[in-house]
C-alpha positions in Angstrom: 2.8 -7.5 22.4 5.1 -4.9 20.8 6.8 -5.4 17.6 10.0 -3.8 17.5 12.2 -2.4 14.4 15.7 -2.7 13.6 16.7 0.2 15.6 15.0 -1.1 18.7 11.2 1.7 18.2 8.1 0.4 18.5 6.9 -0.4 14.8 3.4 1.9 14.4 0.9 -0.5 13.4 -0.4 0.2 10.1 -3.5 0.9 8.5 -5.4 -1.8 6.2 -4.7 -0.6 2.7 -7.5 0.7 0.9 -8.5 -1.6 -1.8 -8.6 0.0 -5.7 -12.0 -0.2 -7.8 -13.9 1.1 -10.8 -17.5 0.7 -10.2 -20.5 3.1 -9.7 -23.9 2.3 -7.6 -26.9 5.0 -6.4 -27.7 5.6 -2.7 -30.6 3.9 -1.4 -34.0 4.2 -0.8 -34.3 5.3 2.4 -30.9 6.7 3.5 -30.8 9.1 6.1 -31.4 12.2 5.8 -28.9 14.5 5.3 -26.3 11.5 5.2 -22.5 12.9 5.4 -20.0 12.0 3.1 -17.1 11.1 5.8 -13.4 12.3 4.7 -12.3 9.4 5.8 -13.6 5.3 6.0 -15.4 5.5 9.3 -18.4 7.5 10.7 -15.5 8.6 13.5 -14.7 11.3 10.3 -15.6 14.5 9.6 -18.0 15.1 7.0 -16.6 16.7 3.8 -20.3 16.8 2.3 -23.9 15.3 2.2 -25.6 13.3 -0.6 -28.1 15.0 -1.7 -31.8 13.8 -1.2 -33.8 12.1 -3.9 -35.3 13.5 -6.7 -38.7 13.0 -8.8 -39.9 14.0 -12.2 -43.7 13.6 -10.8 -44.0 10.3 -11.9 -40.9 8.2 -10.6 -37.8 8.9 -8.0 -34.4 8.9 -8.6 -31.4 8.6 -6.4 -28.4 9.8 -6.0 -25.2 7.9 -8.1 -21.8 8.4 -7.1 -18.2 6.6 -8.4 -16.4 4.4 -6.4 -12.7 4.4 -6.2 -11.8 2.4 -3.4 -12.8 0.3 -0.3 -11.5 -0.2 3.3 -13.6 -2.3 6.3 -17.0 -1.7 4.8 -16.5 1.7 3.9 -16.2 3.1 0.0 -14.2 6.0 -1.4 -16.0 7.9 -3.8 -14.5 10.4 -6.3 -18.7 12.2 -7.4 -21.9 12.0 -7.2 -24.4 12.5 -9.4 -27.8 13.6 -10.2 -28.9 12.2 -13.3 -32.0 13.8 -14.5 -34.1 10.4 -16.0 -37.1 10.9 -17.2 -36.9 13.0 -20.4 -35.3 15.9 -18.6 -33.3 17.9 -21.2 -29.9 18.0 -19.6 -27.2 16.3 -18.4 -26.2 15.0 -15.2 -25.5 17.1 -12.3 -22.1 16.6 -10.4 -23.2 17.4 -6.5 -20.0 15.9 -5.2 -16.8 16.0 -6.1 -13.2 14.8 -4.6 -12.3 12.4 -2.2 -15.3 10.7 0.1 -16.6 8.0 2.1 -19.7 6.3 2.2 -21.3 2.8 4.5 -21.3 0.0 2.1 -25.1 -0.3 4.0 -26.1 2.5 1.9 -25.3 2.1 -1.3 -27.3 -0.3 -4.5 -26.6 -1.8 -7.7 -28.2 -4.5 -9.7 -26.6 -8.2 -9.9 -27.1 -9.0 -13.3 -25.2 -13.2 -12.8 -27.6 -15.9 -11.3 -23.1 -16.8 -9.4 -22.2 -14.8 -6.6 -18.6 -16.4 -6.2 -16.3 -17.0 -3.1 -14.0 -14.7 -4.2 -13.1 -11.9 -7.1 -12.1 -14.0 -9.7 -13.9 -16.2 -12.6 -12.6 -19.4 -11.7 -13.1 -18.8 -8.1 -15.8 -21.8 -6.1 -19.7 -20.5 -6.5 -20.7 -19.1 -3.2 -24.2 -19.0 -4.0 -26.6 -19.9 -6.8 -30.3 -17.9 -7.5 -32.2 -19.6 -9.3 -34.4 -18.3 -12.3 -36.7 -16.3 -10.8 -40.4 -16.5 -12.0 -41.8 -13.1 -10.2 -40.3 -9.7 -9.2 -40.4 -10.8 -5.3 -37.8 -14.0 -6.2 -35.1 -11.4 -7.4 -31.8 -11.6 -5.2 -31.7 -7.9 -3.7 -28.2 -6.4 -2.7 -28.8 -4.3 0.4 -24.7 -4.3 1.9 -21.4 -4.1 -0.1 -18.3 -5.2 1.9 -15.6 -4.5 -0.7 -14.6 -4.3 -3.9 -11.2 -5.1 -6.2 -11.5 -3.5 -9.4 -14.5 -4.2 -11.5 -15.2 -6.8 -8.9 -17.9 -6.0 -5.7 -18.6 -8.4 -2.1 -22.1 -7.8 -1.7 -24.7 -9.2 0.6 -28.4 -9.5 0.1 -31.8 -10.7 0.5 -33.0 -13.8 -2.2 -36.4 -15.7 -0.8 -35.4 -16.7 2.9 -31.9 -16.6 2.6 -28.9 -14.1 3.1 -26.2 -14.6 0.5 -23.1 -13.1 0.0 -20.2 -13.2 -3.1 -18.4 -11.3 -5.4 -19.7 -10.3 -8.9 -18.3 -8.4 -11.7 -21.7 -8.6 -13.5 -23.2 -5.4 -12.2 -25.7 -2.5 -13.5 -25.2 0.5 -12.0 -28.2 2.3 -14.0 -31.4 2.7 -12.1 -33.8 3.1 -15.0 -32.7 0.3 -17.4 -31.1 -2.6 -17.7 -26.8 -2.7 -19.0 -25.3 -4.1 -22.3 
């Protein structure tokens, strides 16, 4: 079916808008190698860049971190990544990327610091899903997909016990190494 304007055209049909956020997550453990930053949200996109592989101090690895700005369909716009030298290394962190870029939601990790992953991004939204007080490392919800975000606010889906919950949260850490205020 075509939609036509005022003047009797065929209305172009028009792109989701990309949704606006503030948040900031590393690049998983095992992402592809040599994964492309896309110029646009879609793997259809050139590549404008690639993350840059993980890194090690001899003891531990680190990952990549990069901004997020934005998010359309599963996709995430990203304004830098970073290579943050943990471990006692005497500098600061390395910008690898930086401008406008896309990234899967697939690939990307943060901590969910709430035991509420809610229905939608807002405090008095309905819970979505509970976890429970967990009494070993293996009981710990783990976020392995993002789906979008709105503001400080991320959808993300994980692994907790058998289950496969999904919910926004504003009550993230993006560090790798410790634990946020």
């Amino acid at each position: 079916m075509l939609i036509e304007t005022c003047a009797g055209k065929d209305a172009e049909a028009q792109p989701p808008e990309t949704a606006v956020c503030d948040l900031a997550a590393w690049v998983m453990k095992g992402a592809p190698a040599d994964l492309p930053v896309r110029s646009g949200p879609g793997p259809d996109y050139p590549a404008v860049a690639t993350v840059p592989r993980p890194y090690t101090d001899g003891e531990e690895i680190y990952f990549p971190e990069v901004t997020i700005t934005g998010s359309r369909d599963g996709w995430f716009r990203i304004s830098q990544i970073t290579t943050d030298l943990y471990g006692g290394w005497p500098t600061d962190a390395i910008v690898t990327f930086s401008g406008e870029g896309w990234l899967p939601g697939n690939v990307l990790r943060l901590w969910v610091e709430s035991r509420f992953l809610l229905s939608r991004p807002s405090d008095d939204a309905p819970v979505a899903f509970t976890v429970s007080t967990a009494s070993s490392r293996s009981d710990y919800f783990q976020v392995d997909t993002f789906h979008a975000c709105d503001g400080l606010w991320v959808e993300v889906e994980g692994r907790y016990l058998d289950q496969r919950p999904r919910g926004w949260t504003h009550d993230v850490c993006a560090s790798q190494v410790t634990t946020c205020p």
